[in-house]
Structures are given as C-alpha cells and as structure tokens.
C-alpha positions as a printed NumPy array, in Angstrom:
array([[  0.   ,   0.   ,   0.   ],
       [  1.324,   3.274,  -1.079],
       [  1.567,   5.794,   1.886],
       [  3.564,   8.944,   0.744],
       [  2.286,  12.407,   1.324],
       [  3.608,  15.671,   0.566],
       [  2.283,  18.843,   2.49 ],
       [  2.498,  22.032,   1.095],
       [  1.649,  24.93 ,   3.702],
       [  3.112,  28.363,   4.432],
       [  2.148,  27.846,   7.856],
       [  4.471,  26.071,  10.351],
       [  1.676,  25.38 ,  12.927],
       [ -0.403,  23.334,  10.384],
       [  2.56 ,  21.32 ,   8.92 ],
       [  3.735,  20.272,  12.037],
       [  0.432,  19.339,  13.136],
       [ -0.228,  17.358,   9.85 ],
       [  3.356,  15.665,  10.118],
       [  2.664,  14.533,  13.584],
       [ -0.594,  12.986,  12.879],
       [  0.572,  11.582,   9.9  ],
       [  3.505,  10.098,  11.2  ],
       [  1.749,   8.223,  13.851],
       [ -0.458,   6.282,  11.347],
       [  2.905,   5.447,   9.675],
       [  2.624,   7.504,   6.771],
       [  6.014,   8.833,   5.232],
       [  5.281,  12.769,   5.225],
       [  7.65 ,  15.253,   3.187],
       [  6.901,  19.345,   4.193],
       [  7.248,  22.393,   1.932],
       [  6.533,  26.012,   3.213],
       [  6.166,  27.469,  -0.535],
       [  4.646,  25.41 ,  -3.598],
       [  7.686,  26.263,  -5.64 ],
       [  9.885,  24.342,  -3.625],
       [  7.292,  21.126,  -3.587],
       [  7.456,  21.362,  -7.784],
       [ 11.153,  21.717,  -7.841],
       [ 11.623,  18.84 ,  -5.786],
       [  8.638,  16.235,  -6.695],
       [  9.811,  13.086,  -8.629],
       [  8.573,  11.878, -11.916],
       [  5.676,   9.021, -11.16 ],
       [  5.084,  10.581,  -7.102],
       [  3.477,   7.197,  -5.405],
       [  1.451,   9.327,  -3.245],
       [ -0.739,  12.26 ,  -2.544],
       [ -0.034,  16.056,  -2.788],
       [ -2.063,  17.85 ,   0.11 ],
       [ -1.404,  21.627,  -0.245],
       [ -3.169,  24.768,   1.075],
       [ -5.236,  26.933,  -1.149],
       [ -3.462,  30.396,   0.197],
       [  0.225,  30.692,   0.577],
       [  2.503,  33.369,  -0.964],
       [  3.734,  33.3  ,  -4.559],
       [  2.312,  30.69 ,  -6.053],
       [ -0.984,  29.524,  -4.424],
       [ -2.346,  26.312,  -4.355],
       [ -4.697,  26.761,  -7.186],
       [ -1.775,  27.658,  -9.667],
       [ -0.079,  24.397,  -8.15 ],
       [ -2.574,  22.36 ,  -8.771],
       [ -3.189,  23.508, -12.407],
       [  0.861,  22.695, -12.962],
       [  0.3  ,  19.588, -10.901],
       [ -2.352,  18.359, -13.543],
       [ -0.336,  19.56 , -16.353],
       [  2.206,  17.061, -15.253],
       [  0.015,  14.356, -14.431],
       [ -3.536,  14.411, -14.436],
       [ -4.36 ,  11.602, -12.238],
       [ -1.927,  12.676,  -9.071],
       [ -4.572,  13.103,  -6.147],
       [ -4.092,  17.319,  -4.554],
       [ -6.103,  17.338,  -1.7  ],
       [ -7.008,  20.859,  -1.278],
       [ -6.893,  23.031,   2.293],
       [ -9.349,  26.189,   2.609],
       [-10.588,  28.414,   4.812],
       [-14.29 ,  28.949,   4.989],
       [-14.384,  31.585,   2.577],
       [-12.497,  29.721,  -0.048],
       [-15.164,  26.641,  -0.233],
       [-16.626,  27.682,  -3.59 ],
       [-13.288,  28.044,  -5.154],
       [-12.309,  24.226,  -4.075],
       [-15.884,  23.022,  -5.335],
       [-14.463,  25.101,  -9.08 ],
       [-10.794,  23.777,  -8.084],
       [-12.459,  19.931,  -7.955],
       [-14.389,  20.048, -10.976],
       [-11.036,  20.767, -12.39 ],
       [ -9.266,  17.811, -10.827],
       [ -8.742,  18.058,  -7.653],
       [ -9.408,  14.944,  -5.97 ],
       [-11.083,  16.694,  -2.51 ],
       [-10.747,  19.421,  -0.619],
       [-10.831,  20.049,   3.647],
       [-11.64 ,  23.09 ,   5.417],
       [-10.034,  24.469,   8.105],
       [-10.397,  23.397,  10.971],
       [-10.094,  19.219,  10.301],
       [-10.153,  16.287,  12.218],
       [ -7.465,  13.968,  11.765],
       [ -9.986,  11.363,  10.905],
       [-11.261,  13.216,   8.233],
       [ -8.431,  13.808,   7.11 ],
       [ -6.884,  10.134,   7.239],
       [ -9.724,   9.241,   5.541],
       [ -9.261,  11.508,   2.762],
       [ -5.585,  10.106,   2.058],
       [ -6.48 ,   6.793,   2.37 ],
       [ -9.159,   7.049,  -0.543],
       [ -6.76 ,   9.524,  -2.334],
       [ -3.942,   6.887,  -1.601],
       [ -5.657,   3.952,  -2.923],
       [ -6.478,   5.559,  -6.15 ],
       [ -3.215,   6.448,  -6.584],
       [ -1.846,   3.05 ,  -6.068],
       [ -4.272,   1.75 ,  -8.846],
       [ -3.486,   4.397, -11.432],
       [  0.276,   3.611, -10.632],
       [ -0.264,  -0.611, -11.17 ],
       [ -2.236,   0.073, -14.027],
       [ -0.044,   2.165, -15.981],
       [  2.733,  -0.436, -14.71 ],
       [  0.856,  -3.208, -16.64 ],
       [  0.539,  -1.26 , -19.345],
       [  3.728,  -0.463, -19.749],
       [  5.41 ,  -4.119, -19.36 ],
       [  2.905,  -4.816, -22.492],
       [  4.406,  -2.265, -24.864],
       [  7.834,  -3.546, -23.577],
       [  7.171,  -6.715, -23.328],
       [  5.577,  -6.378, -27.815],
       [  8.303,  -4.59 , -28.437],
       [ 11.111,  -7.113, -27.176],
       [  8.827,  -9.891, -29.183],
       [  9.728,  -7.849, -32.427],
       [ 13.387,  -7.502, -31.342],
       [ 13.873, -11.14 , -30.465],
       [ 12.212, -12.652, -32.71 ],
       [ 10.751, -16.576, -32.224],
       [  7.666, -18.475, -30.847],
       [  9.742, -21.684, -29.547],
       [  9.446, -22.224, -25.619],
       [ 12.961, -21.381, -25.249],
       [ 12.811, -18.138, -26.769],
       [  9.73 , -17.284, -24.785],
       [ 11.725, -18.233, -21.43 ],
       [ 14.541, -15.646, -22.744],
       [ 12.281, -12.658, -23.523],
       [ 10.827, -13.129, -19.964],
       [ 14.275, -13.043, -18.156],
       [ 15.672, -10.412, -20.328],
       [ 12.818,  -8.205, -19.178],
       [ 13.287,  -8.892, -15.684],
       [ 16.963,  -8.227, -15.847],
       [ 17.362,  -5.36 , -17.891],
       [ 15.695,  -3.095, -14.686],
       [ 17.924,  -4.942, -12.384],
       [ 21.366,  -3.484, -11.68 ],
       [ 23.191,  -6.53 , -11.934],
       [ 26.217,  -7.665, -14.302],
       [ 24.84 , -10.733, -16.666],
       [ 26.975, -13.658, -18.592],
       [ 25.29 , -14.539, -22.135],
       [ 26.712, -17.85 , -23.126],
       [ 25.915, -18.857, -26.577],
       [ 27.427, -20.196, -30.145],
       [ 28.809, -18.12 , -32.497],
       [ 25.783, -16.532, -34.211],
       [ 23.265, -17.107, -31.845],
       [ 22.408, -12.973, -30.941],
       [ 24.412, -12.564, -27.87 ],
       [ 24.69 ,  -9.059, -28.667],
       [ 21.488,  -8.073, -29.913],
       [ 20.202,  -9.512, -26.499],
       [ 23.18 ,  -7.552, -24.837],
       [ 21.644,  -4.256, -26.469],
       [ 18.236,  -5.679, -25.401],
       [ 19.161,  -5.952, -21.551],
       [ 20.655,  -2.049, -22.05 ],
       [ 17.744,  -0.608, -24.153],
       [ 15.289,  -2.149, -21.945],
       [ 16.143,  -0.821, -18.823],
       [ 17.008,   2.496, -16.81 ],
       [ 20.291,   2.789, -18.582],
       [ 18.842,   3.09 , -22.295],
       [ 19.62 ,   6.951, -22.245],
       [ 23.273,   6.564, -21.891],
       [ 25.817,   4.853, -23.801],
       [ 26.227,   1.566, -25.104],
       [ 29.47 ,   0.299, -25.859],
       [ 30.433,  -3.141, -27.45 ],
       [ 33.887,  -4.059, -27.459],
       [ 35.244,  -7.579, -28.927],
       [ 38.097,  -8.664, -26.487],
       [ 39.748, -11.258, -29.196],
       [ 39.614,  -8.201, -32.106],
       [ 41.798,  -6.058, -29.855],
       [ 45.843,  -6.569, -29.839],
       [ 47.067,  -7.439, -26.62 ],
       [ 49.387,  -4.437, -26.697],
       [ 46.843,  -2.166, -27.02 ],
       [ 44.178,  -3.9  , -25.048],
       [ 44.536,  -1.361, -21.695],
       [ 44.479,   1.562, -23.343],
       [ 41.379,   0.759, -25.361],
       [ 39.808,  -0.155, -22.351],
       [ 41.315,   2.447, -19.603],
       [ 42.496,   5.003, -22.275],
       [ 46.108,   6.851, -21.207],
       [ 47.354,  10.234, -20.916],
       [ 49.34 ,  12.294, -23.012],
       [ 53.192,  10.931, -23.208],
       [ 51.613,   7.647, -21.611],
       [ 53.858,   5.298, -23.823],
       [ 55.451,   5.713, -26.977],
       [ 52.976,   7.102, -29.694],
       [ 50.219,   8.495, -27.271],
       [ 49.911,  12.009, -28.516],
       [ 47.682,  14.11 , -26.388],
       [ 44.764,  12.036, -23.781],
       [ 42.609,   9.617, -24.699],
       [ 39.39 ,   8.069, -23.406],
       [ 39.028,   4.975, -22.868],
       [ 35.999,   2.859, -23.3  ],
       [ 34.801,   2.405, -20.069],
       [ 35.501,   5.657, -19.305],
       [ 33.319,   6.296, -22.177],
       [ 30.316,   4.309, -21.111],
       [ 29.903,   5.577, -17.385],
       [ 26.433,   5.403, -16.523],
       [ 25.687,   3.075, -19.074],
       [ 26.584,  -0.59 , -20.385],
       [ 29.758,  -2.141, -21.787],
       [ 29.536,  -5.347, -23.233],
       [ 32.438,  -7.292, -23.685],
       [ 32.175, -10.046, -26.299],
       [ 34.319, -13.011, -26.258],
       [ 35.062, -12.223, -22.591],
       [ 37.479, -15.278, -22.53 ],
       [ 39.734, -14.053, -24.47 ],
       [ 41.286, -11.011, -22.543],
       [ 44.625, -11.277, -21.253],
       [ 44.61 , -11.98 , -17.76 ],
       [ 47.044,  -8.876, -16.843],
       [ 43.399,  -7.137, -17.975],
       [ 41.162,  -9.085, -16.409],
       [ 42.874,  -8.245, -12.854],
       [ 42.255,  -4.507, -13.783],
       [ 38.857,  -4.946, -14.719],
       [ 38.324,  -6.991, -11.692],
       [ 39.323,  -4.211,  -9.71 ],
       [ 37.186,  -1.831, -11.737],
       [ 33.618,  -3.921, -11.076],
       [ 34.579,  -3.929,  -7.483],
       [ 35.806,  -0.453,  -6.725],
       [ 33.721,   1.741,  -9.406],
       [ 36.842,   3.671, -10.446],
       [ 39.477,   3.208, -12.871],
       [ 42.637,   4.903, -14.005],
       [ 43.848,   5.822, -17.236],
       [ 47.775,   4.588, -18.316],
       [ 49.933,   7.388, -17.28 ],
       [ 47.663,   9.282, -14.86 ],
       [ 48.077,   9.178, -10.741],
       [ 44.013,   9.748, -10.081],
       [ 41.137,   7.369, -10.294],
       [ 38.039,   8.631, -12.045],
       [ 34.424,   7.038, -10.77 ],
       [ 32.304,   5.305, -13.046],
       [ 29.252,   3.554, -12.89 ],
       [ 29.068,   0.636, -15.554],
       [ 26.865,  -1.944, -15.876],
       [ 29.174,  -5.105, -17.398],
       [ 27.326,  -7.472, -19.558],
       [ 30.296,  -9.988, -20.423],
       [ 29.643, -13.211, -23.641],
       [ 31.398, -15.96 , -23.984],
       [ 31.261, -19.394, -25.923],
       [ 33.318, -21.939, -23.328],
       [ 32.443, -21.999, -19.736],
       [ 33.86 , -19.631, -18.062],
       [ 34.549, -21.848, -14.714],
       [ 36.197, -24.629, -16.802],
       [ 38.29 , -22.07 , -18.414],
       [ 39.476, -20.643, -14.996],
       [ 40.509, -24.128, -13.803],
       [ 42.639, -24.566, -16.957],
       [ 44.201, -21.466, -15.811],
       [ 42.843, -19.217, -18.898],
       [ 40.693, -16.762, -16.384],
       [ 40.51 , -15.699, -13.338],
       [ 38.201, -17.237, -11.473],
       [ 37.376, -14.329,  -9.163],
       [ 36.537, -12.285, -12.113],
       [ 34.098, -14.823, -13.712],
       [ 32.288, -15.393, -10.407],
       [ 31.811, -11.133, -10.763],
       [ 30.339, -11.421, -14.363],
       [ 28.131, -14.405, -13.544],
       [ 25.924, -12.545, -11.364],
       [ 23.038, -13.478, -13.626],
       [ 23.439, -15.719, -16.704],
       [ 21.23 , -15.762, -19.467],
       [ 21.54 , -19.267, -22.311],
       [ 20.828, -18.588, -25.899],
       [ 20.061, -22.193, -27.431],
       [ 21.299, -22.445, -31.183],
       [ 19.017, -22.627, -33.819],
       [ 18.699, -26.306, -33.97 ],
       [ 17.143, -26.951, -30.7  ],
       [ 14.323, -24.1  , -31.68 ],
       [ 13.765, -25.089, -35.118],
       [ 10.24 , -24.095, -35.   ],
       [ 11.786, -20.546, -34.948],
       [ 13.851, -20.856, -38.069],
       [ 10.463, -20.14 , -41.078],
       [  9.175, -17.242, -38.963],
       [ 12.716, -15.639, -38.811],
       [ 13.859, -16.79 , -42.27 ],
       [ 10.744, -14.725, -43.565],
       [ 11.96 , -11.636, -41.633],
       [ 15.113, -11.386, -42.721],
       [ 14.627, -12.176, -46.177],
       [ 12.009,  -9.679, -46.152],
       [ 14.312,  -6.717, -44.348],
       [ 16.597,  -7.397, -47.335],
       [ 14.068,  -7.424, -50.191],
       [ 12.963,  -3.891, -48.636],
       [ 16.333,  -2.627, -48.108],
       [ 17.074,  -3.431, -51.874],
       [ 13.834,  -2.265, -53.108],
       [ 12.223,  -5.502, -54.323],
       [ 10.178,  -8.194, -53.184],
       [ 11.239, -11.387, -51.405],
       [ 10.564, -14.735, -53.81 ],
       [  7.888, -16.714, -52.005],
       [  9.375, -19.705, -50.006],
       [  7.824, -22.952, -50.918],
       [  7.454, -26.194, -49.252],
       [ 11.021, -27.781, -50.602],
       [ 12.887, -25.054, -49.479],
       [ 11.219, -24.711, -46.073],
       [ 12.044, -28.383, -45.198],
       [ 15.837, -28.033, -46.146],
       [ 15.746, -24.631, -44.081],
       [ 14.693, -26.813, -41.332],
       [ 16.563, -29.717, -42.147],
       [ 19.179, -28.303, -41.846],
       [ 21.49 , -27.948, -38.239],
       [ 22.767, -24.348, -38.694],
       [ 26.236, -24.229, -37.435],
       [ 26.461, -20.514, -38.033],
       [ 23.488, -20.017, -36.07 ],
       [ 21.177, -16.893, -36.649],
       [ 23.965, -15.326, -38.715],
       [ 24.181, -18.066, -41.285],
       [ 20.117, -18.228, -41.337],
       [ 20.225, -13.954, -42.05 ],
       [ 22.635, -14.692, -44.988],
       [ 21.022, -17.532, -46.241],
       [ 17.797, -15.187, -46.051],
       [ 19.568, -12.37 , -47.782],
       [ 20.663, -14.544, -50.728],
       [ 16.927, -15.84 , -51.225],
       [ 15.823, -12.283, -51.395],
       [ 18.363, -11.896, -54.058],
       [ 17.088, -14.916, -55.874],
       [ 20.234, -16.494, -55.705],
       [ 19.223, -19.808, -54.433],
       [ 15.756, -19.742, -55.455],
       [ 16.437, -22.425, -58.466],
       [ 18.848, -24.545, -56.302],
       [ 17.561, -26.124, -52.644],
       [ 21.191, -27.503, -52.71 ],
       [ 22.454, -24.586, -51.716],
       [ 22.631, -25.503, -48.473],
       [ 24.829, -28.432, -46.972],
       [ 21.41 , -30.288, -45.242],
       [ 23.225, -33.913, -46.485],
       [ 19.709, -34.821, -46.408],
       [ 17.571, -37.283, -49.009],
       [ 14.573, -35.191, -49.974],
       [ 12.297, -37.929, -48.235],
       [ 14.124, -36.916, -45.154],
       [ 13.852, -33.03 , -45.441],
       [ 10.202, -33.769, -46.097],
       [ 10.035, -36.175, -42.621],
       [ 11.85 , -33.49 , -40.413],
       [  9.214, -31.257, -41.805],
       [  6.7  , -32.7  , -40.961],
       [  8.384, -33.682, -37.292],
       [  8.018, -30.134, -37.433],
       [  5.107, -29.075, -38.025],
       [  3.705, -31.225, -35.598],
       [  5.69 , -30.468, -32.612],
       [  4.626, -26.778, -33.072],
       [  1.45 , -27.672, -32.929],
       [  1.532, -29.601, -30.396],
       [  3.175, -26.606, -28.477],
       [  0.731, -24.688, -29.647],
       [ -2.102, -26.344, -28.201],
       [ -0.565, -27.159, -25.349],
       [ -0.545, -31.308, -25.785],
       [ -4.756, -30.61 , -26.695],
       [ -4.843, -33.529, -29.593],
       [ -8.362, -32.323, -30.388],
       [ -7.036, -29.176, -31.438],
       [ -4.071, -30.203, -33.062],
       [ -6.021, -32.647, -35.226],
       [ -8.25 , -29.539, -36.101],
       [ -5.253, -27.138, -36.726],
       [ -3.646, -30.069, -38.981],
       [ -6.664, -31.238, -40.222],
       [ -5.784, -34.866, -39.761],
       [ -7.708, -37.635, -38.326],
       [ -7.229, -39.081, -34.762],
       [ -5.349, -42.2  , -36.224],
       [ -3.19 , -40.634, -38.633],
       [ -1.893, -38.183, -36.02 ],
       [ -1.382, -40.715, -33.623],
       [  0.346, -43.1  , -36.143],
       [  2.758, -39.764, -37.18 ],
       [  3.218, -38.921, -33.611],
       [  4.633, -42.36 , -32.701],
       [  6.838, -42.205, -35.732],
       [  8.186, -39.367, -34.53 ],
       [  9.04 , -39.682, -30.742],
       [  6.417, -36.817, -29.812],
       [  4.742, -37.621, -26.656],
       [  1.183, -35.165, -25.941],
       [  2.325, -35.398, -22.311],
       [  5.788, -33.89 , -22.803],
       [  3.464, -30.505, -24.241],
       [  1.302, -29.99 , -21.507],
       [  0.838, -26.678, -20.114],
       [  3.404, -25.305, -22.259],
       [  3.063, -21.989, -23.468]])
C-alpha cells in the first residue's frame, strides 16, 4: 500500500500538526513552506498524494494544482481552505482536484481523505505499470524474434533483468544474438539513455588492449599524442559489453576486476582514479569456470560477471523458430534493396529446417539475404542439409507437428483440427516421430 504524502503549507503550525498525525499512522510525510519548492523537488511518477493549502505566498495552491495536472492528471491534490475559499475548491475539484478540507479538520477526516486519495493512486500507478510491461514486453517480441518455448523463457528473463542493476553472462554459439540480447538488456532498462558500448576482447591486440579499455594520458607510452578516453571511461552510466570475454589477457582481467569492485578506474599514465558507474554485460562461448581451472581466467573475475546468466540455445534446438525468422530477414533485405522477397515454398522450407545451422542466426540472415536476391531460389542444394529429400520432407513434418503440439498445449483435439488430420493418422505420425502429448502440456 502506497503511503507517501507531501504537504504544502506556508504555515508552520499546520505542517507540524499534519506531520505529527501523519507520522503516527505510519505515513512517510515530506513538508514544503512554498509550492515552488514542492514542484522543484517532486519526482517523476510521485506514489502518493499532494495535500497543499489553497493560500500561501507566490504561487498559491490553485496555480499548483493547475501545474500539478499539467504534469500528471491523475496525481490526487487534496485541497486546504478556509471557509471563505469553499466555492473556489468546489471550481478547483471540478477541475481535478481529488477533494478538498476546510479548516479546521479532524485527523480522521483527514486520514480518511488520504487513504481514498492513496488507494487511487496506487491503482493508477499498477495500471499504468501493466501497461507499460505490455508495450515492452511487444516490443522485445519484435526484437527477439521466435515463438519456440525457449525463446519465450529468454524474452521473460531479459525483461526482468534489464531493470535490475546486476552484471549478466550470455553464453551462446557463435551466431546465436548474444549481442542483440546484450543491447536488449541495455535498451530495456534504466540505462537506455546513456551509452552503449560493445567491445570484442579477441579483435583487440594485446598491446593495445589497456588503453582501449582504460584510455592513457598524453606521453603515456610511446605514440600516445595528447589524452585519450578509454571505453569504459566512455560508457559511465551506461553498459559495456564485452564479447568473447574469454579471451582477454589476464594482466586485464585483474584490472577490470578491480574496476567492477571499486567503481573507479585509471587511465595509463595518470596518478588519479576517475568514478564510473558501468553496468558489465560480459559473452562468452566456453564456460567460463572450466576455463578458470585450466588457468585461462581468473576465477574471481568470472564469479563477478556471472551474477546473472542468461543461455541462448542455437538454432537447432528451436527449429520451430527458423520459417518465422527466415521470412523476416529475407524480407528486411528485399525492402532494403527495393524488391520483393521470392515466395518460399514447401522444398525449401524443409531443407531450411533440415538443416542444423552451425552458423546459427547469422548463417540463417545470410542464407535469407541470398533468397531475397534470388540467388538460391532455383537450387535447394544450396545448403549443406546432407539430407535425401524424403528426409527433409520427414523433419518437416516432425516439425510441423511439434509446433502444434506446443501450440495447443498437448490438446490432440485441437491439433487434429489445426492439422486437419484424423485421430489415427496423427497418432500413427506422432509415434513415428518420438512426440509424446504429455511432454506438451501446459506449455506456453
């Protein structure tokens, strides 16, 4: 239950009354003599209730309500008059003020106006909270594209974590998005304003690896003309995300260590720290842990990165994923080229999902690209499946029945419907194909 109040009132009698009555029922109470003060100061999204005398000087409480709306129409003011203001708050309620009190109150009128005030405040607040998590929550759907379970699973945790202030591990394949869902966890949260900065640890020479990443002064070594910032430096207040995380030299992975811990960092050549505040979202292939055993990483360091860790399956264990984002890209291509995408027909769908995908959703975008070209659209070779065509045309139809099955959540009633097929053929394909109904249930 929300329970913040802010008082506005020129005089110190009445605030101090308020706050003490307040207080007792355990309501957090902020005081302002002058309504200038109470606008300067009042957070975006206030949980809680403005009450605020009509008279003070400068500006009154009318004009502070009418800014007050202007900002947000549904924050309760509960106004405070004197008798011979009462008309004015009847006028000052019909333009949004949620009550008013005259002078002298009770404090159980008075609680009793907050608490109604309070309570439509808190609803107001959840609903536009809901309502917000479902424009985030469409737009990550067209950012991370896919319908399979897994992917589902993924756009739920990278929502969760992208508004927590914690540093994440993505461990994936080559290919598989780890930084578009990198950039998702940064433009997702309450960092999105600031920078984000992607750095490849195995693109960047050794030699020149600290001074990338901690920048230098002038005269710092040989060939540093004039100061230099370095990318962390760079991204204070927002996110760095350091790809291939297992390949930085481990002189560099003590400093960064000491970075994440401390919040400060110094540039090569300079005797003062400078604070930053990063958020460190690290990727790696290998597993971390095994690499530290062998000696390749510090083990401190990956313990620090793997406060959260987020798994991106490759493509072949969400093959139900592969026509819906085979369509997209070839379609961003055909647009981006100015012509339209040759349709995709049956043949070439089944080697697209025969197919294992070692290049993950890299090689899919090329292979996507090139059909928008037209470039493969008169050879389904083109890809290595090492398939027969009767066995493109089985894991097809493996396929298509496992996403259905998803789909329905095990329901064979409405798979049969959705397939059109009879009860005995699908259970005669079903058996053929290791899919169980029970292994569906209650899946999303």
């Amino acid at each position: 239950m929300l329970n913040s109040v802010i008082v506005v009132d020129d005089e110190a009698s009445i605030r101090a009354a308020v706050e003490q009555w307040l207080s007792l029922s355990g309501f957090n109470v902020q005081l302002f003599e002058r309504a200038e003060e109470c606008l300067a100061q009042l957070p975006a999204h206030f949980p809680g209730v403005i009450l605020s005398d009509v008279r003070m000087p400068g500006m009154s409480g009318l004009q502070l309500l009418d800014r007050l709306q202007q900002a947000d129409p549904d924050l309760p003011v509960i106004l405070l008059t004197g008798h011979g203001d009462v008309p004015m708050a009847v006028e000052a309620m019909r333009n949004g003020a949620y009550d008013f009190l005259e002078k002298p109150f009770t404090p159980q009128h008075l609680m009793g106006s907050l608490r109604r005030a309070l309570e439509k405040r808190q609803l107001v607040l959840e609903n536009r909270r809901l309502h917000e998590q479902a424009d985030l929550k469409a737009q990550l759907e067209n950012t991370l594209l896919g319908m399979s379970q897994g992917l589902q699973q993924l756009r739920r945790q990278v929502l969760e974590l992208a508004s927590l202030p914690v540093n994440v591990l993505i461990r994936g394949e080559t290919g598989s998005g780890k930084e578009r869902v990198a950039r998702c966890l940064h433009d997702f949260g309450p960092r999105a304003d600031n920078p984000f900065v992607a750095l490849n640890c195995a693109a960047i020479p050794e030699t020149l690896f600290e001074a990338e990443l901690f920048g230098h002064e002038s005269g710092a070594f040989t060939g540093a003309q004039g100061k230099r910032i370095g990318k962390l430096e760079y991204a204070n207040g927002g996110t760095v995300f350091l790809d291939e995380i297992e390949s930085m030299p481990l002189a560099q992975q003590a400093k960064l260590l000491r970075v994440i811990q401390e919040q400060r960092l110094e540039r090569l050549g300079a005797n003062q720290s400078i604070a930053v505040d990063l958020r460190i979202i690290a990727a790696t292939k290998p597993d971390l842990l095994e690499e530290a055993r062998a000696g390749r990483f510090r083990e401190d360091l990956a313990y620090r990165l793997n406060v959260a860790e987020l798994r991106l399956a490759p493509l072949r264990e969400r093959r139900e994923d592969i026509p819906l984002l085979f369509e997209h890209f070839a379609r961003t291509a055909a647009e981006r080229l100015g012509r339209h995408a040759p349709p995709v027909g049956g043949g070439r769908l089944a080697q697209l999902l025969a197919h294992d995908w070692p290049g993950n959703v890299r090689e899919l975008a090329n292979a996507a690209e090139r059909h928008a070209l037209g470039l493969d659209s008169q050879n389904l070779e083109s890809l290595p499946g090492g398939q027969s065509l009767g066995e493109q045309m089985e894991a097809f139809e493996a396929q298509c029945l496992r996403a259905a099955l998803r789909q329905h959540r095990g329901e064979i009633k409405g798979v049969m419907e959705a397939l059109q097929l009879p009860r005995r053929t699908l259970n005669e394909k079903m058996q053929r194909h290791g899919l169980v109904r029970e292994d569906f249930l209650g899946n999303e």
